[in-house]
C-alpha positions as a Markdown table, in Angstrom:
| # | Residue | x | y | z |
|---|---|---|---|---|
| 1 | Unk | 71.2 | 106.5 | 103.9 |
| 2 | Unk | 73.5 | 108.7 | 105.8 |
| 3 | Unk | 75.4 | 108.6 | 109.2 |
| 4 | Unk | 77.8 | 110.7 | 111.4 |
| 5 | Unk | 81.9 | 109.6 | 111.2 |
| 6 | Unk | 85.0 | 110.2 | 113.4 |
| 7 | Unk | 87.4 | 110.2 | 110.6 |
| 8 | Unk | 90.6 | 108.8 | 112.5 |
| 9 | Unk | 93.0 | 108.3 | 110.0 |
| 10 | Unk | 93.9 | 108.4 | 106.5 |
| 11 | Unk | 94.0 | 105.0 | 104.3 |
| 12 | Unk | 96.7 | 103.7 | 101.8 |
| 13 | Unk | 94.7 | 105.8 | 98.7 |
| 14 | Unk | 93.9 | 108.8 | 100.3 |
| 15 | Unk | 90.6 | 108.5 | 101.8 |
| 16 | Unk | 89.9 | 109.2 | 105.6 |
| 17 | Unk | 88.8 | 106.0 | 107.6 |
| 18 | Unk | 85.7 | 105.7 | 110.3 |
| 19 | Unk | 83.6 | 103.2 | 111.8 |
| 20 | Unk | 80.2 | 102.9 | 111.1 |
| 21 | Unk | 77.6 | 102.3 | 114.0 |
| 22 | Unk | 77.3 | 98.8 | 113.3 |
| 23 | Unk | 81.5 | 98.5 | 113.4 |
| 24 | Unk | 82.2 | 98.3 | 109.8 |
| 25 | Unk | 85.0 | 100.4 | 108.6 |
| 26 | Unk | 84.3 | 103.2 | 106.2 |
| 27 | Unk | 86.5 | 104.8 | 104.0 |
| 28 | Unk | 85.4 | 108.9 | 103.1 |
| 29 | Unk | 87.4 | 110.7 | 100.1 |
| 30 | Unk | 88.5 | 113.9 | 101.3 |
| 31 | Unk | 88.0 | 113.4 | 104.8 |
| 32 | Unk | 90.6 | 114.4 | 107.2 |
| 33 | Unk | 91.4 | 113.0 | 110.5 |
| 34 | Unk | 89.6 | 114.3 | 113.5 |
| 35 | Unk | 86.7 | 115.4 | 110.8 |
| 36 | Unk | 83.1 | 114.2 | 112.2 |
| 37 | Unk | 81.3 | 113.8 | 108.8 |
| 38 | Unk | 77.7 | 113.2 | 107.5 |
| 39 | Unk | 78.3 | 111.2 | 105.0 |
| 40 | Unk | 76.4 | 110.1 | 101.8 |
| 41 | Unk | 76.2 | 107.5 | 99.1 |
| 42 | Unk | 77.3 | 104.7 | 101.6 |
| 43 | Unk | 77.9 | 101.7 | 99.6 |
| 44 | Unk | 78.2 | 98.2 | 102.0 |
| 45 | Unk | 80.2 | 95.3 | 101.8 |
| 46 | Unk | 80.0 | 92.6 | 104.5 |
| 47 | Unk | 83.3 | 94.1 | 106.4 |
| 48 | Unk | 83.8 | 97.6 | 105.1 |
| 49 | Unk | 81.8 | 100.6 | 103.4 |
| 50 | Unk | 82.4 | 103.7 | 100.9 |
| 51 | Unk | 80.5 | 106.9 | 101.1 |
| 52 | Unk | 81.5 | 110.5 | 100.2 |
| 53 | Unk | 81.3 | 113.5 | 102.4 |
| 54 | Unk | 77.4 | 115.2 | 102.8 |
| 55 | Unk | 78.5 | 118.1 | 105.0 |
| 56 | Unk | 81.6 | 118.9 | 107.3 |
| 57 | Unk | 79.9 | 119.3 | 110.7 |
| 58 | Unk | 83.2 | 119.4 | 113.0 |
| 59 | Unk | 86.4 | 120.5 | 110.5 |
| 60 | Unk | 89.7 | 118.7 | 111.9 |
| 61 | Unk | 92.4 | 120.8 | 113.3 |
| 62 | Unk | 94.3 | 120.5 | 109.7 |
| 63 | Unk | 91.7 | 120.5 | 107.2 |
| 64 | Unk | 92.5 | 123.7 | 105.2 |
| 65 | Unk | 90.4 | 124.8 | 101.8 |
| 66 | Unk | 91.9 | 123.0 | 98.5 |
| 67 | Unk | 93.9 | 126.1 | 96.6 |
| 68 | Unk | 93.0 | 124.3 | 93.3 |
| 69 | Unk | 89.5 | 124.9 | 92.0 |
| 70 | Unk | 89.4 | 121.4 | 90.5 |
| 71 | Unk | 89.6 | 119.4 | 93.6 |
| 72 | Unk | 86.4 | 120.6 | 95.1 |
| 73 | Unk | 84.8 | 122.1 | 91.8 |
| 74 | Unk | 85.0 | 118.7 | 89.6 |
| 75 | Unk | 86.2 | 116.4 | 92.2 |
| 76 | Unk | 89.2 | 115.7 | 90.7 |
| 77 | Unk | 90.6 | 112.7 | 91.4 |
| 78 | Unk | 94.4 | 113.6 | 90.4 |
| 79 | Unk | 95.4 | 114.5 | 94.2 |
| 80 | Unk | 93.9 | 112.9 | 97.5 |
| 81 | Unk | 95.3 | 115.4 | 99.9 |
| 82 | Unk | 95.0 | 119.0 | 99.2 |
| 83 | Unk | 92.0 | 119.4 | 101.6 |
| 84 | Unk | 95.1 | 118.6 | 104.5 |
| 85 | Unk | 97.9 | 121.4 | 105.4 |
| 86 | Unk | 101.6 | 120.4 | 104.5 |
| 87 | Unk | 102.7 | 119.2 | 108.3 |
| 88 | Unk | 99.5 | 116.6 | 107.7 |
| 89 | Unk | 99.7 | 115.4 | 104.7 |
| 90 | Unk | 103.6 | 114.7 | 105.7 |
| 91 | Unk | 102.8 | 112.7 | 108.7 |
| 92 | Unk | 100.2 | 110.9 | 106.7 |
| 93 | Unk | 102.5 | 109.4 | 103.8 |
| 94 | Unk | 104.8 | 108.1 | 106.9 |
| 95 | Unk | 101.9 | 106.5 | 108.6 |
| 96 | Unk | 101.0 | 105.0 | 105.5 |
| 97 | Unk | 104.8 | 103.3 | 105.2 |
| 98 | Unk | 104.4 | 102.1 | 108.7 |
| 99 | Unk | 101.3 | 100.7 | 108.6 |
| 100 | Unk | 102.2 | 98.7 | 105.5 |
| 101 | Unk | 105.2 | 97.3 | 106.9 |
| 102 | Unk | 103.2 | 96.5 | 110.2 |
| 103 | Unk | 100.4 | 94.6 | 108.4 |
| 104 | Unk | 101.5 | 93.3 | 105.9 |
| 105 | Unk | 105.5 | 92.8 | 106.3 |
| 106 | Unk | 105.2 | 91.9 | 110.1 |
| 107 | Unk | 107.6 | 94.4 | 111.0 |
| 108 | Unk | 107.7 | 95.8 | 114.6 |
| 109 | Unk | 108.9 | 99.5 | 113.5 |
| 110 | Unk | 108.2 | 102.8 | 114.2 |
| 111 | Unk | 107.2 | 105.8 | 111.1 |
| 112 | Unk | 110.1 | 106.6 | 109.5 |
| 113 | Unk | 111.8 | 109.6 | 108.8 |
| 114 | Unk | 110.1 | 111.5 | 105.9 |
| 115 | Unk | 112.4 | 113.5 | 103.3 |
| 116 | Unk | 110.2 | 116.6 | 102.9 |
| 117 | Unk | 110.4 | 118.2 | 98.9 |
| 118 | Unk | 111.2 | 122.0 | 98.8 |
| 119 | Unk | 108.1 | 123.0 | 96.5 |
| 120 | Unk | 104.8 | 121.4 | 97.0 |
| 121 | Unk | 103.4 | 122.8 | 93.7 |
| 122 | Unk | 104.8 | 123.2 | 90.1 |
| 123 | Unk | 107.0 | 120.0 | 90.5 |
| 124 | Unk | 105.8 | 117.1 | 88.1 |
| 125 | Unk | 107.3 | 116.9 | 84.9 |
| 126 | Unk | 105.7 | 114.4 | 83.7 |
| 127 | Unk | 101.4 | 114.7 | 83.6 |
| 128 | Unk | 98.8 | 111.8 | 82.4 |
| 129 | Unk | 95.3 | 113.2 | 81.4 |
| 130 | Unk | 92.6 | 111.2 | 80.1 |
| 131 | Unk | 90.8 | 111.9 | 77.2 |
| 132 | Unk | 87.2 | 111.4 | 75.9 |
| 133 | Unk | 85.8 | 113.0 | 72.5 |
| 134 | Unk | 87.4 | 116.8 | 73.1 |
| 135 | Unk | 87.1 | 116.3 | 76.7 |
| 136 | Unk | 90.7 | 116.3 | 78.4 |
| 137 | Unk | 91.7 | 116.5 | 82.2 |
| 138 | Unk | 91.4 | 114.2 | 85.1 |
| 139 | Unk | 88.9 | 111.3 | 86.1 |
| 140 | Unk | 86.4 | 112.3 | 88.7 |
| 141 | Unk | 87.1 | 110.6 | 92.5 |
| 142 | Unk | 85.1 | 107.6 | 92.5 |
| 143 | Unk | 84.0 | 107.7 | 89.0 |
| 144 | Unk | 86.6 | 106.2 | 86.6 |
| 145 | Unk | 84.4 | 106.6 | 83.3 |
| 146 | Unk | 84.0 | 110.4 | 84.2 |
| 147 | Unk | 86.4 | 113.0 | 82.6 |
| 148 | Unk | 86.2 | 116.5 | 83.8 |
| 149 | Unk | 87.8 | 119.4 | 81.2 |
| 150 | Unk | 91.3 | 120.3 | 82.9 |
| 151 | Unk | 91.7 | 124.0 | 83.1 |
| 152 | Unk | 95.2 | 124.1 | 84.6 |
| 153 | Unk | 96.8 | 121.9 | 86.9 |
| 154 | Unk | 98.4 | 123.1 | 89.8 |
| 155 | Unk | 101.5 | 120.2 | 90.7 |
| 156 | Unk | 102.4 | 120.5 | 86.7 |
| 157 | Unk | 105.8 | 122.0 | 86.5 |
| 158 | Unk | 105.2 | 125.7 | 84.8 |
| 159 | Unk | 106.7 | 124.8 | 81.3 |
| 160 | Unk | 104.1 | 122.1 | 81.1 |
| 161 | Unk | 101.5 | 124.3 | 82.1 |
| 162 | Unk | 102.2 | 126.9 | 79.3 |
| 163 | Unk | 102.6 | 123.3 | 76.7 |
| 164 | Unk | 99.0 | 122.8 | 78.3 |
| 165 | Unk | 97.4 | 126.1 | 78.2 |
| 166 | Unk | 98.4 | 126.0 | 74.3 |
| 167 | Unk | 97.5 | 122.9 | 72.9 |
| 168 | Unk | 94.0 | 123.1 | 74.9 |
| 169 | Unk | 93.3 | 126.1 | 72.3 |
| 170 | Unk | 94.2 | 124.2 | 69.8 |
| 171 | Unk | 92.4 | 120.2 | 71.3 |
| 172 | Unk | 91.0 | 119.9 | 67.4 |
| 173 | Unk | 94.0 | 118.9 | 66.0 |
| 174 | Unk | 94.3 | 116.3 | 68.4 |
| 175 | Unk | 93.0 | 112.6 | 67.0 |
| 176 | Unk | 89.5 | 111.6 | 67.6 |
| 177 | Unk | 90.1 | 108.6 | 68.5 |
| 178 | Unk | 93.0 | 109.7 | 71.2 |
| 179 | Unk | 92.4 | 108.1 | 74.7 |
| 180 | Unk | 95.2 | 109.4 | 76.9 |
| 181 | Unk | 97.3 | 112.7 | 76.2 |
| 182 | Unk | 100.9 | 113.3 | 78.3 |
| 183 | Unk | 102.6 | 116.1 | 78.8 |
| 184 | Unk | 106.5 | 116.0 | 79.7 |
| 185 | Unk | 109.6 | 118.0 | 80.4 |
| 186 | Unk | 113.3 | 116.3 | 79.8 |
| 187 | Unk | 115.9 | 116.9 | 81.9 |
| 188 | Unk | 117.2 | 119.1 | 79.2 |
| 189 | Unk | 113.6 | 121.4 | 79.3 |
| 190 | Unk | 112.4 | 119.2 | 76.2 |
| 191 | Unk | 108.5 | 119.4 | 76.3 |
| 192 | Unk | 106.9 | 116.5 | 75.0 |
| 193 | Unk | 103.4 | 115.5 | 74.2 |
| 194 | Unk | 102.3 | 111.6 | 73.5 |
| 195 | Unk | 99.6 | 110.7 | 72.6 |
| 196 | Unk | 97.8 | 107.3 | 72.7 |
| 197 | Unk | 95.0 | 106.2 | 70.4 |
| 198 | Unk | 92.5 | 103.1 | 70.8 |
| 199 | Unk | 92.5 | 102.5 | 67.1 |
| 200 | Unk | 94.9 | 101.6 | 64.4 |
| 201 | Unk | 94.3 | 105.2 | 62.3 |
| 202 | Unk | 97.2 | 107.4 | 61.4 |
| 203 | Unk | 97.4 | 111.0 | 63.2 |
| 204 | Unk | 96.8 | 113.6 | 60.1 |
| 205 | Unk | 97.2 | 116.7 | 61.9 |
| 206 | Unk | 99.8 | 116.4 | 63.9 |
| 207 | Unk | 102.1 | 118.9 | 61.6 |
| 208 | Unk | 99.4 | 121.3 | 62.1 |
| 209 | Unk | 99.4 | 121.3 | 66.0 |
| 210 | Unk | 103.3 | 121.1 | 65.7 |
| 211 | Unk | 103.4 | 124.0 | 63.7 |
| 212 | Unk | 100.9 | 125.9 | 66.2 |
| 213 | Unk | 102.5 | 125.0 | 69.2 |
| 214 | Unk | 105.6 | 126.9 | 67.6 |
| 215 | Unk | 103.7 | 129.8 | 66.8 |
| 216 | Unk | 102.8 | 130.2 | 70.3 |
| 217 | Unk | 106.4 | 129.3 | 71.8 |
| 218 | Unk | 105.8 | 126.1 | 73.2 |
| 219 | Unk | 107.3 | 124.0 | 71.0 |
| 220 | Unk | 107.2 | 120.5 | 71.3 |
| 221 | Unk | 107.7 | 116.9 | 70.5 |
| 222 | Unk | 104.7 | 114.9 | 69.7 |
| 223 | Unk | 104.4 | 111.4 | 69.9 |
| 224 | Unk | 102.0 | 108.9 | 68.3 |
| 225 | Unk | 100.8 | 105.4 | 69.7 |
| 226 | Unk | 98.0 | 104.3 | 68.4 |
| 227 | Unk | 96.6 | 100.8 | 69.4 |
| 228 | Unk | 98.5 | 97.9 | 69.1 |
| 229 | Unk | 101.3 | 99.6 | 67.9 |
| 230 | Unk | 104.8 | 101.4 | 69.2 |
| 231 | Unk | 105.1 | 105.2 | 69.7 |
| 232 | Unk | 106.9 | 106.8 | 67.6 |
| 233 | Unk | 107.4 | 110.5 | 67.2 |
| 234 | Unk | 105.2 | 112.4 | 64.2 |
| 235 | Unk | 106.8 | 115.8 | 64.9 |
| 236 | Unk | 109.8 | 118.0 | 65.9 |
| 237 | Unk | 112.6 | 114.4 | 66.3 |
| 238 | Unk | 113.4 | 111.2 | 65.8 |
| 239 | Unk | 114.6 | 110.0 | 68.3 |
| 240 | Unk | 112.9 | 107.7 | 71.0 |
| 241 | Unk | 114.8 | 109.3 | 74.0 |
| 242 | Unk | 113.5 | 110.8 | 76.2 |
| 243 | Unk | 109.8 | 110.8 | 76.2 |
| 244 | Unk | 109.5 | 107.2 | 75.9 |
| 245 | Unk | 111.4 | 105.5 | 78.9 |
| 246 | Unk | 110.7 | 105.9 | 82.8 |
| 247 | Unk | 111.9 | 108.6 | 84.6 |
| 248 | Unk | 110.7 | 110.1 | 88.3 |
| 249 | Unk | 107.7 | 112.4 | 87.6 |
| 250 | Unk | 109.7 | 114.8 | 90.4 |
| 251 | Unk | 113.5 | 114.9 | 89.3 |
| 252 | Unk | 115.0 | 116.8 | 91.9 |
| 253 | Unk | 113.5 | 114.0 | 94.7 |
| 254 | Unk | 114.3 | 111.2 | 92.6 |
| 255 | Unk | 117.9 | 112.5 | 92.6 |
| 256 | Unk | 117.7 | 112.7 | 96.3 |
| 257 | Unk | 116.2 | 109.3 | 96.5 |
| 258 | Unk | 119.1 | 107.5 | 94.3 |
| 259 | Unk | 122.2 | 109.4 | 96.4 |
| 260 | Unk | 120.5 | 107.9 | 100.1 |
| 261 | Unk | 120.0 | 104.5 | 98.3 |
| 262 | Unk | 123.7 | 104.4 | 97.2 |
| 263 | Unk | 125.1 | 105.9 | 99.9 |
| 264 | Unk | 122.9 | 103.3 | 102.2 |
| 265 | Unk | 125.2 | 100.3 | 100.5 |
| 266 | Unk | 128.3 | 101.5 | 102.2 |
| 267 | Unk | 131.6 | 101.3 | 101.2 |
| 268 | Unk | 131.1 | 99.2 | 98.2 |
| 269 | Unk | 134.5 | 99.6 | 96.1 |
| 270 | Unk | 136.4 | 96.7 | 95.1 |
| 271 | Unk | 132.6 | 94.9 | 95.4 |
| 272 | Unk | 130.5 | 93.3 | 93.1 |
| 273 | Unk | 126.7 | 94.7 | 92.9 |
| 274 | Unk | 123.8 | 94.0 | 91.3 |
| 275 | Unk | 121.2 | 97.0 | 89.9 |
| 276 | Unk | 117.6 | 95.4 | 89.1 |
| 277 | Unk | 115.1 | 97.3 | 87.2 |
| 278 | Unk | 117.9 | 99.7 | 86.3 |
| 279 | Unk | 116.1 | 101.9 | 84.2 |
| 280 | Unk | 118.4 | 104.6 | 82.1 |
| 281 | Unk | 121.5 | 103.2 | 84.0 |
| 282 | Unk | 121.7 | 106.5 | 86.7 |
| 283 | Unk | 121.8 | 104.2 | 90.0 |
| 284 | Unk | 124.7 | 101.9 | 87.7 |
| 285 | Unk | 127.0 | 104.7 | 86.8 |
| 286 | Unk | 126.8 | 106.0 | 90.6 |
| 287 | Unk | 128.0 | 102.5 | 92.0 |
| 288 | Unk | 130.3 | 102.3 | 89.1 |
| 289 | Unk | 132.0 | 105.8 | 90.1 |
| 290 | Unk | 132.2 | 104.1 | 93.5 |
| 291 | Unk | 134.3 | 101.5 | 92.4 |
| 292 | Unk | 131.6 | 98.7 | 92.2 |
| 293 | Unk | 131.6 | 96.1 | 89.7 |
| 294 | Unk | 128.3 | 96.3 | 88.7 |
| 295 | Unk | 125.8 | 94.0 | 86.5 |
| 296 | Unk | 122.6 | 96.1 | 85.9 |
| 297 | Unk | 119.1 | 93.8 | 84.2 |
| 298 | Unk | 116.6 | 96.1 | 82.8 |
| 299 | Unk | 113.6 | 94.6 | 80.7 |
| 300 | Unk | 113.2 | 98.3 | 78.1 |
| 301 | Unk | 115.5 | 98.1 | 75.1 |
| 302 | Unk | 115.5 | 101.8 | 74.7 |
| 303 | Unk | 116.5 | 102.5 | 78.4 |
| 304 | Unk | 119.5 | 100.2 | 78.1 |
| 305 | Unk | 120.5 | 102.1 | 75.2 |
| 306 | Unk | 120.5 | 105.1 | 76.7 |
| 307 | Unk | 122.3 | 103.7 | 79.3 |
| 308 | Unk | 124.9 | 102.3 | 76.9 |
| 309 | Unk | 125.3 | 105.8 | 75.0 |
| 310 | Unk | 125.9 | 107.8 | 78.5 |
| 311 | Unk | 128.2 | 105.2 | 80.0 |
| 312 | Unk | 130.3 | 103.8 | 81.5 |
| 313 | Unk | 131.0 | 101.0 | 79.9 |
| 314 | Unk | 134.0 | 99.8 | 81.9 |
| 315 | Unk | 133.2 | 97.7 | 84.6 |
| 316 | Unk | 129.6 | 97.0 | 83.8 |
| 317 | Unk | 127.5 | 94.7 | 82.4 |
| 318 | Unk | 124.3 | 95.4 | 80.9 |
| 319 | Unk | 121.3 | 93.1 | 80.4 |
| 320 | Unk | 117.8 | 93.5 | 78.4 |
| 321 | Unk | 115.6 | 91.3 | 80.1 |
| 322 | Unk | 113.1 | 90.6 | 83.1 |
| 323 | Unk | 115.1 | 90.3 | 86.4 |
| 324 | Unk | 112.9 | 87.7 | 87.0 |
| 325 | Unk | 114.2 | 85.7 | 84.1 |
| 326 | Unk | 117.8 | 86.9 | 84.6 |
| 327 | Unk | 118.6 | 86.4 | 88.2 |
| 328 | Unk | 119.7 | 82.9 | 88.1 |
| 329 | Unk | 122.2 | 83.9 | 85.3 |
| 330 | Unk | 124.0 | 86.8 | 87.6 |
| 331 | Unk | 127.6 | 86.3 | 89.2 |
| 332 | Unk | 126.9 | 85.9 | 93.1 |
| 333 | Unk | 126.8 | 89.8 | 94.5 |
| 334 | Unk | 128.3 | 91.1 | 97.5 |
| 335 | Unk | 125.2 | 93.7 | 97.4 |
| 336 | Unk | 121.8 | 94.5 | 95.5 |
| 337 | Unk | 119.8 | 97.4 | 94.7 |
| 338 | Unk | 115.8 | 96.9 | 93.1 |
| 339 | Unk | 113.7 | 99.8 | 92.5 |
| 340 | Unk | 110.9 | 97.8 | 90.8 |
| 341 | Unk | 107.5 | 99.1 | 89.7 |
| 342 | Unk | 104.7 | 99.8 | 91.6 |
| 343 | Unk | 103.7 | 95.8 | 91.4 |
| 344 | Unk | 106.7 | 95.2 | 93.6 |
| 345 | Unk | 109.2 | 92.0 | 93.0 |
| 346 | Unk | 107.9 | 88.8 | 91.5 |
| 347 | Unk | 108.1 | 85.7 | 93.4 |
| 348 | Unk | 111.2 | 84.2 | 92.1 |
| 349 | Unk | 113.2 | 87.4 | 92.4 |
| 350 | Unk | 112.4 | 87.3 | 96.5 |
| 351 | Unk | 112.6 | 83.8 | 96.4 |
| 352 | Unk | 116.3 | 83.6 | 94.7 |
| 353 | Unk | 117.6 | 86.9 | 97.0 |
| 354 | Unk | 116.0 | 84.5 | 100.2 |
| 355 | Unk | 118.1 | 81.4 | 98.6 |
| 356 | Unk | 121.2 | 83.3 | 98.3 |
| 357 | Unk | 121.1 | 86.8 | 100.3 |
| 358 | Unk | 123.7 | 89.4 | 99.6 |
| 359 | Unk | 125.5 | 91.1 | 102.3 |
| 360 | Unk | 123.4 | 94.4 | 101.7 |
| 361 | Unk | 120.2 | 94.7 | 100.0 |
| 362 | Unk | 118.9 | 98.4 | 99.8 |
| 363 | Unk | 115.1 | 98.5 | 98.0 |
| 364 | Unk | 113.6 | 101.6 | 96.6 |
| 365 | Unk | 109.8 | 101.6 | 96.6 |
| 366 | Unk | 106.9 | 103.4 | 95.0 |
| 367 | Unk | 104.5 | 101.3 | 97.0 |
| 368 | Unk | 103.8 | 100.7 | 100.5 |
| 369 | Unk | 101.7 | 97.5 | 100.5 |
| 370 | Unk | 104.0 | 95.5 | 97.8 |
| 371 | Unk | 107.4 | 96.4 | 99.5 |
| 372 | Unk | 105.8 | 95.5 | 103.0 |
| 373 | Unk | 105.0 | 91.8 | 100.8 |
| 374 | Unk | 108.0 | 91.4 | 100.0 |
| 375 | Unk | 110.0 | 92.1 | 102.8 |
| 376 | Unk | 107.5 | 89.5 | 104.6 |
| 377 | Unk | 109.2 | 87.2 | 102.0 |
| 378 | Unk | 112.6 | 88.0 | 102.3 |
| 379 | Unk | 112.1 | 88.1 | 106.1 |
| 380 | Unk | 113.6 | 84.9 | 106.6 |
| 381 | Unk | 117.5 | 85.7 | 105.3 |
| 382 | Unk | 117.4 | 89.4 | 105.4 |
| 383 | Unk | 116.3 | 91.8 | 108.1 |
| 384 | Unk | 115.6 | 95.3 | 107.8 |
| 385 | Unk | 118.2 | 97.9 | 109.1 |
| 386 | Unk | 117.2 | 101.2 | 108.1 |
| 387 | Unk | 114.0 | 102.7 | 106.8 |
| 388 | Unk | 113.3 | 106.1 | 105.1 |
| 389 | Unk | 110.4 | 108.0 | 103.2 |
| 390 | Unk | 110.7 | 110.3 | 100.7 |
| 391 | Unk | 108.0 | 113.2 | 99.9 |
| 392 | Unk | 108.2 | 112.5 | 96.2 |
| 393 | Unk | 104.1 | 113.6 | 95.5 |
| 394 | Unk | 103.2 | 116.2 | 97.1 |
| 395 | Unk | 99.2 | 116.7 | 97.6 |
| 396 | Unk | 98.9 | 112.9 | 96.9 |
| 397 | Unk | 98.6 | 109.7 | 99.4 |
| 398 | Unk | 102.0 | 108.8 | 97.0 |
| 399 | Unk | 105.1 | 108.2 | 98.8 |
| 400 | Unk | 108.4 | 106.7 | 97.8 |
| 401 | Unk | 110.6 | 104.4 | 100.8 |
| 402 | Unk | 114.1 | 103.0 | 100.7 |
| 403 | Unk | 114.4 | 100.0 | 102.9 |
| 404 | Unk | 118.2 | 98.7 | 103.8 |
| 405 | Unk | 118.0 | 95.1 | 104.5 |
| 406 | Unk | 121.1 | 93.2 | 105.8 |
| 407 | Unk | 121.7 | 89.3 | 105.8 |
| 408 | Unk | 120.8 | 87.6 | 109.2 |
């Protein structure tokens, strides 16, 4: 079955949305709004449909060719955007915010001012590829059990792609049994690899690949996880810092993302704040240096301890735990920061900053549809002041927002 599609705008995801003929909704990978598509492969649902692109028959005004072989070549399902030119793909992660925050946060606002990055390739630092037998790249759009063999990979920051382009030669030293292989770069232009095994069996060869990796000068740390059991690293340190706890995958943005959501709070000295989902402690020691007092809850042992060993430690107050578990136990803030994961807050976190709203509550999101939840549930205390995007993933439907919220 095929049929002919207006593509009129992109969906949370990355795929262009239509209408069939009989008025369901259609949503085409790789299709760009203003495209009129033949499309293929429909699959129907009683309100919506998926199909994939046949043939371009009218090209939108931004549709440009993908510069990276692998999006077209092996439908590679690692970027949603490429096939759109930067101005495009821009307005497109705003809309995206907007939307969410109409439909599902029942907010009456405009798209918000987007934060552009200043590279558009070369800028991740940290890469996820999946792995099957000696098989290693990306999964296929649309086809999760698929893995296409990753030649290079053009949003990898350049010292990873050297890391990659040398432990590809040398894939048979990896485990059989390895599931996932990630490449990262520290802040200090460590190169890391980790990889994660679905059985229990120890990693014999990981001296050997070690040792190759130096003979080509890219050495690195590797890391071994197998299943059920905690990563630890086989070569090159011992220490579990910093491969093993979050950081942004862009720096340089994720920088520019914490300064705006400080500086958002306002004058904050003399105040009392709260940081939830705190991370390595960056976002705590800039409201300390701003003369908060500050009580930070972050569930990872080994972030808090690096937060601990790079400080301060003077007018701050550290807890390892869910911040779901340790709201209720927190002195009564003047103002809150979150930057949860992409799952957004749970319900009793919303529920306790809707009991007892701080002055100013500034949250940093990774994800459009859960942060437009929850300010529908913080709605009733708090309303939102301020809204701004921040072009954190390039070539991707990703997109990062700080919300300001202010008590009613």
């Amino acid at each position: 079955m095929s049929a002919a599609v207006r593509i009129r705008a992109i969906a949370a995801g990355g795929d262009g949305v239509g209408e069939l003929a009989d008025g369901r909704t259609v949503f085409i990978p790789r299709s760009a709004p203003g495209d009129l598509v033949e499309v293929r492969d429909l699959t129907l649902a009683k309100r919506f449909a998926r199909g994939r692109i046949a043939r371009v028959l009218e090209p939108a005004a931004d549709r440009v060719p993908a510069p990276c072989p692998h999006y077209d070549g092996d439908d590679c399902g690692g970027c949603q955007l490429q096939h759109l030119n930067v101005g495009a793909q821009r307005a497109a992660r705003a809309r995206l915010v907007a939307d969410a925050l109409r439909r599902i946060g029942r907010l009456e606002t405009a798209e918000p001012p987007l934060e552009p990055s200043e590279v558009e390739w070369g800028y991740r630092a940290k890469v996820s590829l999946a792995a099957k037998g000696r098989r290693i790249g990306f999964h296929r759009v649309g086809r999760p059990n698929e893995v296409f063999d990753l030649d290079r990979c053009m949003v990898m920051r350049p010292e990873l792609g050297e890391l990659w382009s040398a432990l590809r030669a040398h894939r048979t030293l990896l485990p059989r049994n390895a599931t996932h292989i990630v490449l990262r770069v520290d802040r200090e232009s460590g190169r890391h690899v980790i990889v994660r095994g679905n059985t229990a069996e120890v990693w014999t060869r990981a001296h050997e690949l070690g040792d190759a990796l130096i003979r080509e000068r890219v050495p690195a740390v590797l890391w071994w996880e197998p299943a059920g059991g905690a990563p630890r690293a086989v070569f090159g340190s011992r220490q579990a810092y910093p491969a093993m706890v979050f950081e942004q995958v862009h720096p340089a943005m994720g920088d520019r993302v914490r300064a705006h959501a400080v500086a958002a709070m306002g004058a904050i000295s003399g105040l009392h704040c709260w940081d939830l989902y705190a991370g390595i402690g960056e976002t705590t020691r800039a409201l300390a240096e701003r003369g908060a007092t500050v009580e930070s809850v972050e569930v990872d042992r080994r972030a808090v301890a690096v937060a601990e060993e790079r400080g301060p430690a003077a007018s701050v107050t550290r807890l390892i735990a869910r911040v779901e578990d340790a709201i209720g136990r927190l002195s009564r803030p003047d103002a809150v920061i979150v930057n949860p994961p992409r799952t957004g807050l749970a319900e009793a976190v919303t529920g306790h900053l809707t009991v007892q709203p701080p002055g100013c509550l500034v949250y940093v999101s990774c994800d459009p549809a859960t942060l437009g939840r929850d300010l529908a549930r913080l709605s009733p205390t708090l309303r939102v002041s301020d809204v701004r995007a921040f072009d954190l993933f390039p070539q991707t439907a990703h997109v990062e927002t700080v919300v300001r919220l202010e008590r009613r």
